[in-house]
C-alpha positions as CSV (number, residue, x, y, z in Angstrom):
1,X,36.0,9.6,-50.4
2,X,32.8,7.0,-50.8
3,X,30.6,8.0,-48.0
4,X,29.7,4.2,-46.2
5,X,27.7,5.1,-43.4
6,X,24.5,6.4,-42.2
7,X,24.4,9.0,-39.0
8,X,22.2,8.3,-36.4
9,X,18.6,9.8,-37.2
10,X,18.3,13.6,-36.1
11,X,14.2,13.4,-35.8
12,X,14.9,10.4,-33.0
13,X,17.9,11.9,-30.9
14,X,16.6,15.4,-30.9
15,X,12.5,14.0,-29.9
16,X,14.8,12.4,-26.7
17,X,16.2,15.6,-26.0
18,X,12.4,17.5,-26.3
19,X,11.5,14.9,-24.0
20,X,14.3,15.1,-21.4
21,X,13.8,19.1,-21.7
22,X,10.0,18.9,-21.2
23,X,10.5,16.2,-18.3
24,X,13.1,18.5,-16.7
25,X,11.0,21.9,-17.2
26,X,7.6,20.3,-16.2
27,X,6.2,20.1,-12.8
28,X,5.5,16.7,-10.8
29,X,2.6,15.1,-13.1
30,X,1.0,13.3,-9.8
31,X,0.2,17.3,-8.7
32,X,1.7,20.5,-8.8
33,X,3.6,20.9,-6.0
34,X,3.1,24.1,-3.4
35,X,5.2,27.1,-2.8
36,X,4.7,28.6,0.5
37,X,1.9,30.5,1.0
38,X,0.0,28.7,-2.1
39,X,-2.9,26.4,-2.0
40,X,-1.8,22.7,-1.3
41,X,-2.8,20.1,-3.2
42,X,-5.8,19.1,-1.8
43,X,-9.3,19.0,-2.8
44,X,-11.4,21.8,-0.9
45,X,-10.3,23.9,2.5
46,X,-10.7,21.6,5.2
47,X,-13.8,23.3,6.3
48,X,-16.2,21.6,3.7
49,X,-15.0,18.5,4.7
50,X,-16.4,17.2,7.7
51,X,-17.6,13.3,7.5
52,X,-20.9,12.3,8.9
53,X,-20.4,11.1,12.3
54,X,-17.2,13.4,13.2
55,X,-16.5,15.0,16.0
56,X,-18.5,18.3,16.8
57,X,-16.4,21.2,15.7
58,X,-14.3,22.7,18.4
59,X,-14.1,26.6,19.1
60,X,-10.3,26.3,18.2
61,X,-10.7,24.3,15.2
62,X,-13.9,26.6,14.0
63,X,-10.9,29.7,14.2
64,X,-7.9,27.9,12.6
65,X,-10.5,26.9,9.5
66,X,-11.6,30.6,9.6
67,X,-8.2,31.4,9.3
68,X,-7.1,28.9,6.7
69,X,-10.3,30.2,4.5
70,X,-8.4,33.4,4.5
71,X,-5.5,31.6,3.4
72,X,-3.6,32.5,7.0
73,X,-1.6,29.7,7.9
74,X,0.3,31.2,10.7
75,X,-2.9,31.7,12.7
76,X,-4.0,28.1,11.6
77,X,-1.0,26.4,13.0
78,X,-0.8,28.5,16.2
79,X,-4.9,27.6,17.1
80,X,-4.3,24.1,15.9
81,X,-1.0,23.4,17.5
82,X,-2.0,23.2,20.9
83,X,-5.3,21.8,20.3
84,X,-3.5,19.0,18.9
85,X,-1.4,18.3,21.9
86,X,-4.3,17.9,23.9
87,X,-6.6,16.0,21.5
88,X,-3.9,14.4,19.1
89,X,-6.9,11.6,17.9
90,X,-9.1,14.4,16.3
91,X,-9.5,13.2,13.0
92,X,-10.3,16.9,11.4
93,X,-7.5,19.2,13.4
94,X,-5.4,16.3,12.2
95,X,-6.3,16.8,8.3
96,X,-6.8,20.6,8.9
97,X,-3.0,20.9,10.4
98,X,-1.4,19.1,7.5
99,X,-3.7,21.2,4.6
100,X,-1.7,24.0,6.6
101,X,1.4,22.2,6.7
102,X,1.5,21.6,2.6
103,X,0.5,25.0,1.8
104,X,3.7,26.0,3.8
105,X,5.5,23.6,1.9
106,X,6.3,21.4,5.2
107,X,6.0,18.5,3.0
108,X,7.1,16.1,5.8
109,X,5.0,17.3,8.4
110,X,2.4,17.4,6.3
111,X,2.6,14.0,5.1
112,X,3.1,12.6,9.2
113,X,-0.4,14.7,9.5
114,X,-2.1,13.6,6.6
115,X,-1.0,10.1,7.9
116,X,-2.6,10.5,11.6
117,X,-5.6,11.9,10.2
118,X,-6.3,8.7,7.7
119,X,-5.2,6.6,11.4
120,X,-7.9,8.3,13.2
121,X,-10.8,8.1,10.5
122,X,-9.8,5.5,8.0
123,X,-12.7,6.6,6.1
124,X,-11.6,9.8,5.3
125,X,-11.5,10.1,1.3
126,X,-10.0,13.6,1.8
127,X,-7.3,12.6,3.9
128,X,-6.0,9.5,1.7
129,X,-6.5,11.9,-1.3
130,X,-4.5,14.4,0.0
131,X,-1.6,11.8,0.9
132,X,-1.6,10.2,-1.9
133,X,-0.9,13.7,-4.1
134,X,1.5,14.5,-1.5
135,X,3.4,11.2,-1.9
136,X,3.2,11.8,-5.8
137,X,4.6,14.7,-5.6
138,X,7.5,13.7,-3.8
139,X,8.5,11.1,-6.4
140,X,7.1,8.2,-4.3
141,X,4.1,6.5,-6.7
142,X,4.6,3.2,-4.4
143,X,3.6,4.7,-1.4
144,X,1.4,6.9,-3.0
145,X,-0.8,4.2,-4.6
146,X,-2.6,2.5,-1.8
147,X,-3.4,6.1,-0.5
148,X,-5.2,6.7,-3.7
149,X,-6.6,3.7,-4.5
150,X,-8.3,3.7,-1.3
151,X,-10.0,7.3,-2.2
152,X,-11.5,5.6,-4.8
153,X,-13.1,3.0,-2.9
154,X,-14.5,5.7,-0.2
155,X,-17.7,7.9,-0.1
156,X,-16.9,11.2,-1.5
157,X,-19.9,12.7,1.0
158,X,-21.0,16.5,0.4
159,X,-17.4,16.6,-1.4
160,X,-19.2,15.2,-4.3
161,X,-17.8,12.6,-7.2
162,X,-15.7,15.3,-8.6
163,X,-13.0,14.5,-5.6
164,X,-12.7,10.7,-6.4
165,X,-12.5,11.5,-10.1
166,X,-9.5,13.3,-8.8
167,X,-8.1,10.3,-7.0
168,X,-8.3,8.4,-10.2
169,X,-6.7,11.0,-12.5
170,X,-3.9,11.3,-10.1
171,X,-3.6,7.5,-10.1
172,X,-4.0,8.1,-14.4
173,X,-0.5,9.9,-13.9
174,X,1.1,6.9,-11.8
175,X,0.5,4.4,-14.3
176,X,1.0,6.2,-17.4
177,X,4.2,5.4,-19.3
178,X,7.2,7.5,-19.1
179,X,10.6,8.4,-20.8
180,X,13.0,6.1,-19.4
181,X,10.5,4.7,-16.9
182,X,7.8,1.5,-16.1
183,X,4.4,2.3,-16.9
184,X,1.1,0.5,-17.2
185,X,-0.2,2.4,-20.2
186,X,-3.5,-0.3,-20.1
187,X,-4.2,0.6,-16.4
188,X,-3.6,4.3,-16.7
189,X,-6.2,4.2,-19.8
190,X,-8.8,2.6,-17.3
191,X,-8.5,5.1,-14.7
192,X,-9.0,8.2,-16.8
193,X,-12.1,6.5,-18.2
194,X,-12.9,5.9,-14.6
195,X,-12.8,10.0,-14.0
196,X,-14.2,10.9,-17.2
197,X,-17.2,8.8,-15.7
198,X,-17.6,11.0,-12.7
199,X,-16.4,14.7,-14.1
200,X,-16.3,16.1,-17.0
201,X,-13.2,15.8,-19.3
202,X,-10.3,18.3,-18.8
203,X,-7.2,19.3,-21.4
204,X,-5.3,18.1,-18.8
205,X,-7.3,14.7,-19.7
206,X,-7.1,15.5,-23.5
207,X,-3.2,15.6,-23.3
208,X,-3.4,12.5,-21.3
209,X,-5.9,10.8,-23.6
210,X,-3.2,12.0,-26.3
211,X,0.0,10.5,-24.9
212,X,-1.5,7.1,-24.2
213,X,-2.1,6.6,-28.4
214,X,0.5,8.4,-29.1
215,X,2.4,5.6,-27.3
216,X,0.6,2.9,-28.5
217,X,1.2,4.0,-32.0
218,X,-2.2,5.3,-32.6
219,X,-0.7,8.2,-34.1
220,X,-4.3,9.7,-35.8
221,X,-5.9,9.5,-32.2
222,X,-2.8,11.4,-31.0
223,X,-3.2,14.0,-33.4
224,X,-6.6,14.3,-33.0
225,X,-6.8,14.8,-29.5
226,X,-3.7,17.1,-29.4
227,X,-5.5,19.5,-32.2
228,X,-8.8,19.5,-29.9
229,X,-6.2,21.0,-27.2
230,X,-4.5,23.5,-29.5
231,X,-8.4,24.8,-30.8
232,X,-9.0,25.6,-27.4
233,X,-5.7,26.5,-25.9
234,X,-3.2,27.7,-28.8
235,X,-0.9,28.2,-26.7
236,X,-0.4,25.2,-24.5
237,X,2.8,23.7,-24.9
238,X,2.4,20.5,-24.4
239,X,-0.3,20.1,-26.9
240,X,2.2,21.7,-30.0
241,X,5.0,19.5,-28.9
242,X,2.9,16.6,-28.8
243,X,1.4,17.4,-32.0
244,X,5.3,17.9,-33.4
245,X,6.3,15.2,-32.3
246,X,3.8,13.5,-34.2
247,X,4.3,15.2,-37.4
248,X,8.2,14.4,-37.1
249,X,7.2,11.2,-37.0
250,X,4.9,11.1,-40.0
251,X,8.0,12.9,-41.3
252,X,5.5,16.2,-42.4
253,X,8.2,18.5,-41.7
254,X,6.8,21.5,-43.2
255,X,3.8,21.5,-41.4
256,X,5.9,20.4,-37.8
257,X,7.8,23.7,-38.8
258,X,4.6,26.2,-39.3
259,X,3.5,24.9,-36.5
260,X,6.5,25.4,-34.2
261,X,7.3,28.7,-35.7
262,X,3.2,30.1,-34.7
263,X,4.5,28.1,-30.9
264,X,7.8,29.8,-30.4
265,X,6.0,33.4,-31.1
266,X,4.5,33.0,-28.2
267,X,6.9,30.6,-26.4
268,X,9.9,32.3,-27.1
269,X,12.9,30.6,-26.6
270,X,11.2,27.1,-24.7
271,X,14.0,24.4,-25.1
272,X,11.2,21.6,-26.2
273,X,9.8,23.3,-29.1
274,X,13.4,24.8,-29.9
275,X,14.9,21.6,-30.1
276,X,12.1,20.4,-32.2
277,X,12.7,23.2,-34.5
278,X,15.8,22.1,-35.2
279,X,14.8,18.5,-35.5
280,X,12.5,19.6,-38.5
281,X,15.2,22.3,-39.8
282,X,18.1,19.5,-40.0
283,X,15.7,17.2,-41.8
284,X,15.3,19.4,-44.5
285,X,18.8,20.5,-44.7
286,X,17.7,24.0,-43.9
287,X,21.1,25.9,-42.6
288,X,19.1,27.4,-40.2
289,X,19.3,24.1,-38.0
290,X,22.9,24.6,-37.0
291,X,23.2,28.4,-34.9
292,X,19.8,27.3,-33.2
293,X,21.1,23.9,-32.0
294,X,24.0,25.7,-30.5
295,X,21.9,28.4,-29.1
296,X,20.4,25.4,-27.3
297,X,23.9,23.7,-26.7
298,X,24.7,26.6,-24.6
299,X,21.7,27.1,-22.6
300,X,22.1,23.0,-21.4
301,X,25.7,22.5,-22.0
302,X,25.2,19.2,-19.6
303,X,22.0,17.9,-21.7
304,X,23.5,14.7,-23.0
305,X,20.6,14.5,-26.2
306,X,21.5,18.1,-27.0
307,X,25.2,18.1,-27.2
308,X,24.5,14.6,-29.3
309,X,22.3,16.4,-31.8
310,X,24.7,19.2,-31.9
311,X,28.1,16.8,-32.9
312,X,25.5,15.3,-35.0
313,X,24.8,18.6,-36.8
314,X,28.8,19.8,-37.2
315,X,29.4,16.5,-38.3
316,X,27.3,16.8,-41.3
317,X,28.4,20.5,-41.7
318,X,31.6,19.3,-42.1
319,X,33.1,20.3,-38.8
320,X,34.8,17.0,-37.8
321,X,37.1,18.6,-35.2
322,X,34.5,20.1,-33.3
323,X,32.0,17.5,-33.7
324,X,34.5,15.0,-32.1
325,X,35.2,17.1,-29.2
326,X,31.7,16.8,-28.3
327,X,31.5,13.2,-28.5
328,X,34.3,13.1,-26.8
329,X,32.6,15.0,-23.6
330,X,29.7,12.3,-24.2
331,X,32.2,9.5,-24.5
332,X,33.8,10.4,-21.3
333,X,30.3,9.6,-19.7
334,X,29.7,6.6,-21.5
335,X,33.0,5.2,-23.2
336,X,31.0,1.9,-23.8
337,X,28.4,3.5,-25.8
338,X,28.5,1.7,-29.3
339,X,26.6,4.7,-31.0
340,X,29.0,7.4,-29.3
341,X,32.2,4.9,-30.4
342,X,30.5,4.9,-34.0
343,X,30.4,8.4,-34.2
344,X,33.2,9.1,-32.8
345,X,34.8,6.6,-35.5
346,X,33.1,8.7,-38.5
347,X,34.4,11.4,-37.1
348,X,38.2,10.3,-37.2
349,X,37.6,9.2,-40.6
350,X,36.5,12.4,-41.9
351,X,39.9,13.7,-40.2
352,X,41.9,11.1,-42.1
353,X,42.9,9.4,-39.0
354,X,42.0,5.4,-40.0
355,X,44.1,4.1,-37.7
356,X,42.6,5.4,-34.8
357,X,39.4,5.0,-36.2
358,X,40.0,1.7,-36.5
359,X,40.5,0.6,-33.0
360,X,37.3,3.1,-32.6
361,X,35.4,1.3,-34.8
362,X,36.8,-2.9,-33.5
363,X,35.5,-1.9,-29.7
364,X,32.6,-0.7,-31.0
365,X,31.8,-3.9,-33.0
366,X,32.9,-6.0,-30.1
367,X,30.7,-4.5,-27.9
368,X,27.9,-4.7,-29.8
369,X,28.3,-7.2,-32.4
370,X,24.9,-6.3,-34.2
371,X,26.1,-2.9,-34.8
372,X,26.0,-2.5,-38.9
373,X,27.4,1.0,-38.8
374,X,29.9,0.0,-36.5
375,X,31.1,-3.2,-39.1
376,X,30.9,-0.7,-42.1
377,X,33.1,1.5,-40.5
378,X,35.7,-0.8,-39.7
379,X,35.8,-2.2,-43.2
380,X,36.3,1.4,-44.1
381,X,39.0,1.9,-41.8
382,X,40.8,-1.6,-42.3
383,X,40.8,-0.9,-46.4
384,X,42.7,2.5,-45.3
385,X,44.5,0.2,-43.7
386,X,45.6,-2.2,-46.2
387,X,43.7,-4.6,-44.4
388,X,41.7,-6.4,-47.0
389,X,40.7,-9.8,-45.2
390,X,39.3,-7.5,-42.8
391,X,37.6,-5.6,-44.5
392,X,35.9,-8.4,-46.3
393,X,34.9,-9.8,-42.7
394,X,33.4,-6.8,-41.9
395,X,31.6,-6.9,-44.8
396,X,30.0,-9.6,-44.4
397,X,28.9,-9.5,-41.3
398,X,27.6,-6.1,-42.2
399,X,25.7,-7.8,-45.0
400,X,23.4,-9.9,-41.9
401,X,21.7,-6.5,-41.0
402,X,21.8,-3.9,-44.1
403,X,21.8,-4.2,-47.8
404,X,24.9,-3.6,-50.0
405,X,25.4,0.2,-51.4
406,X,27.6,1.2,-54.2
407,X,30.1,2.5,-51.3
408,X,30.4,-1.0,-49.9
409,X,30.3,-2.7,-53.3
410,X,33.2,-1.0,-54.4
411,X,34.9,-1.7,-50.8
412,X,34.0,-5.6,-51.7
413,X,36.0,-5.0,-55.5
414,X,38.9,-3.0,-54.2
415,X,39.7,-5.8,-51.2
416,X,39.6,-8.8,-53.3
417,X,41.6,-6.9,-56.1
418,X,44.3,-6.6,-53.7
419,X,43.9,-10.3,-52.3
420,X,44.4,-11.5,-56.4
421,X,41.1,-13.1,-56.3
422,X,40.0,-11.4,-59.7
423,X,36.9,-13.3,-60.6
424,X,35.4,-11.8,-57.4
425,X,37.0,-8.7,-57.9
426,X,35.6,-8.2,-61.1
427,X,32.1,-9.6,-60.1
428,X,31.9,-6.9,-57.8
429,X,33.2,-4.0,-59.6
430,X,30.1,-4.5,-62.0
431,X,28.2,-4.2,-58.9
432,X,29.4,-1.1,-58.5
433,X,29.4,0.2,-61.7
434,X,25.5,-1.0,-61.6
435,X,24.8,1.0,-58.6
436,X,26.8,4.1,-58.9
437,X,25.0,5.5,-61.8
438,X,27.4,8.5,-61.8
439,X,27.6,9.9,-58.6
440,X,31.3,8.5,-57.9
441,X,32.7,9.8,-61.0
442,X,36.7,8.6,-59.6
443,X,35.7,5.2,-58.1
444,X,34.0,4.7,-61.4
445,X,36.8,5.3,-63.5
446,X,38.9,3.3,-61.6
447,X,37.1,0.3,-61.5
448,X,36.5,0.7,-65.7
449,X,40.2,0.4,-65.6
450,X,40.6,-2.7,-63.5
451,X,37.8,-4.2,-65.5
452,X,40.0,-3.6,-68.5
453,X,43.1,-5.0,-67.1
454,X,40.8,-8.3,-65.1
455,X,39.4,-9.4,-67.8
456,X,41.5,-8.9,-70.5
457,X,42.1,-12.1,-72.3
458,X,45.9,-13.3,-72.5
């Protein structure tokens, strides 16, 4: 059978699913977030961060900062709670009770404390820093905003200019572009170069610096900046799936597959560079592609990408059946998908079933109407059909978004043969016969033998 269709682009679907895995595996990007008994997010321990023109330091408050220098948070809050209920405007018990609040992973307290503290001493750039990063790492970048711009705007003090460079980096994070997401890729540019003004320049900047071009198609910045990751840190992973990522795109699979073999040696098994793997391996046809993809299909049997790439994968292998009861799980999710309907549709062809690939392939065209793969495959279908007129509408709407093929060409000869319209039939089995050059060895023979008999002189 005349293959007529082309499946959806491995490199693209299974770059998603690195994405989605790296998004899912990563931490909050405002700030890590704490675990009890951990450091919070803040910039120093409260103790070297008295403003000019506080309050003198109280015995109790002196202890609880002794105690969270030690990193003892229990003592903390037991000297600072009832120190607050007596003096509940003290700007640094305030600041110093949420710091002890987020390292216990109170994250609600801490953010009512943080809040009081900025209330009592608006010009606190510790306190809005350390709400803002709280707020970012609770998925609120709104809220999270003011907090931080306003650090930026405030006199860093003894703290020094490396804690606003901090504000700006975590407002860098807000505003930078992500999968599925708004983003202000301009803005987020400006407020690294705002940091980089006032500290020096981090990986964590580099990778930054690296995702902005990479997403404004500078793809040579991108790679640059990525390899000046990877020569200081081979190991970091976000660096060699950037840099993959890149390479996949450039389509330099050999080199995106040296690279992510050298990762997964010492990243064993990590879903984003696994799945990249296999975008690179099913590029090349490499057989290897197949058993790692359903490795990764059953580690995330609910990843949507994953179980695409992997019907994607049997498809080509020639496992319709079980390719189709994967798009089927996807299909359940989305059954207005025009991609999964396409598929779906291929799938049912390879199976012999053209009827039902037929009324696959018509809702799939209705619902997008711009959909080439979707009109070739219903011309398929209607011609295995003995639908002809169809098929030659679906042809030519198809025409409006792809060129012709020697599959579709022969689709064009074979429909008007059976409509008796044998100067088009003809006209188009030369097309074919032009195209083909030998790879359909029965389609050519039979249209050399409807030439014979269409334009045989009576």
């Amino acid at each position: 059978m005349l293959r007529f269709t082309k499946s959806v682009l491995l490199s693209v679907s299974i770059s998603v699913a690195a994405a989605a895995l790296a998004q899912d595996s990563s931490s909050n990007p405002q700030d890590s977030s704490s675990s009890s008994g951990a450091q919070p997010s803040t910039a120093m321990p409260p103790a070297a961060t008295a403003e000019p023109g506080s309050q003198s330091l109280s015995t109790e408050v002196a202890a609880a900062e002794a105690a969270i220098a030690g990193a003892d948070w229990k003592t903390a809050q037991e000297k600072l709670d009832p120190w607050l209920a007596t003096h509940p405007g003290d700007a640094r018990a305030l600041f110093d009770a949420g710091y002890v609040a987020d390292a216990q992973n109170r994250l609600d307290d801490a953010a009512g404390l943080y809040r009081r503290a900025v209330a009592a001493n608006p010009r606190s750039l510790e306190a809005h820093l350390s709400l803002g990063l709280l707020l970012a790492r609770q998925g609120k970048p709104d809220e999270a905003r003011p907090e931080l711009v306003a650090a930026t705007r405030l006199d860093p003090g003894e703290s020094g200019p490396a804690l606003k460079a901090r504000a700006w980096r975590a407002l860098a994070q807000i505003d930078r572009p992500r999968p599925g997401g708004s983003g202000d890729p301009a803005s987020a540019s400006s407020d690294l170069l705002e940091a980089l003004k006032l500290s020096p320049e981090t990986p964590a900047d580099t990778l930054l610096a690296a995702g902005l071009a990479d997403q404004a198609g500078q793809y040579d910045v991108a790679e640059a900046a990525y390899r000046r990751v990877l020569d200081k840190d081979p190991n970091s992973e976000p660096a060699n799936t950037g840099l993959a990522h890149l390479l996949i795109l450039k389509k330099r699979y050999p080199e995106a597959e040296t690279l992510l073999r050298a990762a997964l040696e010492k990243l064993p098994d990590d879903p984003p560079l696994t799945a990249q793997l296999a975008t690179v391996l099913a590029a090349q046809d490499k057989a290897e592609a197949l058993p790692l993809l359903q490795k990764l299909h059953d580690t995330h049997p609910d990843n949507a990408a994953i179980t695409g790439m992997l019907a994607e994968v049997l498809a080509e292998a020639g496992d319709a059946a079980g390719s189709d009861q994967l798009y089927a799980k996807l299909l359940a999710a989305s059954p207005l998908d025009p991609e999964l309907l396409v598929a779906h549709g291929q799938n049912l062809i390879r199976q012999s079933k053209f009827a039902e690939a037929f009324a696959v392939f018509e809702k799939a065209t209705q619902i997008d109407p711009s959909n080439a793969e979707g009109w070739g495959g219903l011309a398929f279908a209607a011609s295995r059909t003995n639908q002809p007129s169809v098929t030659l509408h679906a042809l030519t709407v198809r025409s409006k978004y792809l060129p012709e093929n020697a599959s579709t060409y022969f689709l064009w000869a074979t429909s008007y043969d059976t409509l008796h319209q044998k100067a088009q039939a003809a006209a188009y089995y030369h097309h074919f016969l032009d195209s083909s050059a030998g790879k359909f060895a029965n389609q050519e023979w039979q249209a050399r033998q409807r030439l014979q008999l269409l334009e045989k002189k009576p």
